[in-house]
C-alpha positions in Angstrom: 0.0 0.0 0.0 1.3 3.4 0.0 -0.3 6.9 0.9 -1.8 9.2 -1.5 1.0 11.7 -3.5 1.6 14.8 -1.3 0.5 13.3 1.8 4.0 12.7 3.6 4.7 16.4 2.9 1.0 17.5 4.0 1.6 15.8 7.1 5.3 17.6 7.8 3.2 20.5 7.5 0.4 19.8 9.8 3.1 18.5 12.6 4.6 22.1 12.1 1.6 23.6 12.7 0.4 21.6 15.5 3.8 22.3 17.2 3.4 25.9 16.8 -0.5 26.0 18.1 1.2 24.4 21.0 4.0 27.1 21.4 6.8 24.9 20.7 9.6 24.7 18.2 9.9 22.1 15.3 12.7 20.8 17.6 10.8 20.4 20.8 9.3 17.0 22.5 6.0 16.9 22.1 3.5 16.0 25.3 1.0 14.0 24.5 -1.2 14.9 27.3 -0.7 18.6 26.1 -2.2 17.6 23.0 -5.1 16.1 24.0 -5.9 19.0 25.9 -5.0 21.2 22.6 -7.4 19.0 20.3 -10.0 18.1 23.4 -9.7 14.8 23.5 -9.6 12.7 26.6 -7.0 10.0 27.4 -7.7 7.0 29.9 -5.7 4.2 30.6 -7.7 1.0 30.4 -6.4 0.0 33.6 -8.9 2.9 35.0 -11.8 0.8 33.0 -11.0 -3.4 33.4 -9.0 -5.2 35.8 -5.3 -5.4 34.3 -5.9 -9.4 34.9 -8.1 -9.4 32.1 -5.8 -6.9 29.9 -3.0 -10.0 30.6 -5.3 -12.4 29.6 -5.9 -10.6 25.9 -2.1 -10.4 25.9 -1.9 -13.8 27.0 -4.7 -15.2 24.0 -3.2 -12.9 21.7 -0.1 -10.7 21.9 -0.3 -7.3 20.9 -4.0 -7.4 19.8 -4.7 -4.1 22.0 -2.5 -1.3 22.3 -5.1 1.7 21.9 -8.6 2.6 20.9 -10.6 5.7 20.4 -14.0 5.8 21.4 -16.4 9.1 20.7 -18.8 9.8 23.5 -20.9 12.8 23.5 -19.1 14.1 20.8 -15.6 14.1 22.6 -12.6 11.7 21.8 -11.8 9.3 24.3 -8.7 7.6 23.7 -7.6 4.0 25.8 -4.5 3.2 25.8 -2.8 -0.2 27.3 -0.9 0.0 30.6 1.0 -3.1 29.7 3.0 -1.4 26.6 6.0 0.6 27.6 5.9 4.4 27.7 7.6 5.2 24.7 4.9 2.8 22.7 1.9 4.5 24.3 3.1 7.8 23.3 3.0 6.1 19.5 -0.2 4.5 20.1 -1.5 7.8 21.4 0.5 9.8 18.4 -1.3 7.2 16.2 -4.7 7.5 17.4 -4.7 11.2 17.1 -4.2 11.3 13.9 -7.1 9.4 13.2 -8.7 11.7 14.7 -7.4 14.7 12.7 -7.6 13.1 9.4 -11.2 12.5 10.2 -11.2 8.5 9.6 -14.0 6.7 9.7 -14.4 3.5 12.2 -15.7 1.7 8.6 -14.3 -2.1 8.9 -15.9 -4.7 11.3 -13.6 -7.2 12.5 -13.9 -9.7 14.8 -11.8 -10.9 18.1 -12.4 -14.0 19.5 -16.2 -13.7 18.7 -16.5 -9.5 19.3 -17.2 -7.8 17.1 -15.1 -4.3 16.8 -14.8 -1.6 14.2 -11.7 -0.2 12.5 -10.0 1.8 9.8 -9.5 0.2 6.6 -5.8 -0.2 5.7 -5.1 2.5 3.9 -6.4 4.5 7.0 -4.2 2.8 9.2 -1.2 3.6 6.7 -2.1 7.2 6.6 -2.5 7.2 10.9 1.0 5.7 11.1 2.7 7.8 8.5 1.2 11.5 9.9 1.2 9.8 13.9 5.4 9.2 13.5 5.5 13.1 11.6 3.8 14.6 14.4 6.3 12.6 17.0 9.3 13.4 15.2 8.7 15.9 12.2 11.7 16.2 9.7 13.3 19.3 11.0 13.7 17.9 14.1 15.5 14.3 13.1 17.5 16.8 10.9 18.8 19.1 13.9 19.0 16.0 16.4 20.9 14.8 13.6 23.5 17.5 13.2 24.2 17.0 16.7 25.2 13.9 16.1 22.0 12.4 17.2 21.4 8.8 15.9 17.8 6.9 16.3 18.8 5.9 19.8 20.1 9.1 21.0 16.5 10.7 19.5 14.2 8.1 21.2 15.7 8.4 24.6 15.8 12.8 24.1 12.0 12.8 22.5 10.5 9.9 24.6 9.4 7.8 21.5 10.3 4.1 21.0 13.6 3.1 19.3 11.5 1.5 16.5 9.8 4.4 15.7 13.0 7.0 15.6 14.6 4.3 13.5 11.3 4.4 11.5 11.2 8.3 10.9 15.3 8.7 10.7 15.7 6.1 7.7 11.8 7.1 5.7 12.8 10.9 5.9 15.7 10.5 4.4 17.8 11.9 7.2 20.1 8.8 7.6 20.6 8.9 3.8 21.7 12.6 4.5 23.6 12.1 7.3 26.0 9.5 5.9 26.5 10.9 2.5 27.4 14.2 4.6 30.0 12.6 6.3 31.6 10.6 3.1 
């Protein structure tokens, strides 16, 4: 699959902006909590919702089945994310759900789960949520000056509190680890 032309550089943009309704510089972390509040949505873990025994039990059936979900109720975004993930892959799952949000996807697909039904995005959604979720994380200009600091994926997912997979994700798609070692050749 990939994602519509102009999209990857529409959603650069959008991260930019977002940053800047937020008061921060392209280079700046990005608090996920801060932009819930920004775009009124609500976050809850689902510890606050089930009994984490039953969240081990999902994990246990299948792994990695849940790691977020976004509800609407009365008109407000409620997103759930899964205490058992690490930190830095709830602040994805968060970044991920977002942009759902903002790109104003439809929960269009029913799928099933061990005899529940649930509703989704269709793929192409889910490619799009991925692509701007990571943008918003770590937009170019950032990876670029974390990079000229000598900055690799590691160094930028311990500084920006994302996972090492997804700073490895947006350093080698943008481009920047192309740049970087043909800069130092």
């Amino acid at each position: 699959m990939t994602l519509p032309r102009g999209f990857k550089a529409a959603a650069e943009r959008r991260a930019l902006e977002l940053r800047a309704q937020l008061g921060l510089t392209p280079a700046d972390p990005l608090d996920m909590a801060a932009v819930a509040d920004h775009l009124e949505m609500k976050i809850v873990s689902a510890a606050a919702l089930v009994d984490v025994a039953r969240l081990e039990e999902l994990e246990r059936l299948q792994a990695f089945a849940f790691s977020a979900v976004t509800f609407e109720i009365k008109g407000r975004p409620f997103i759930v994310t899964n205490p058992l993930r690490p930190p830095a892959r709830i602040v994805s799952d968060l970044a991920h759900e977002m942009s759902h949000i903002l790109l104003k996807h439809d929960l269009s697909e029913v799928s099933e789960f061990d005899g529940v039904p649930f509703r989704t995005c269709r793929p192409d959604e889910e490619e799009q949520a991925t692509a701007l979720g990571g943008t918003l994380l770590l937009p170019r200009p950032l990876l670029i000056r974390a990079a000229a600091k000598g900055m690799g994926p590691d160094e930028i997912a311990s500084r920006f509190a994302v996972s090492i997979e997804m700073a490895r994700f947006r350093y080698n798609t943008t481009g920047v680890g192309k740049q970087v070692r043909a800069s130092r050749r």
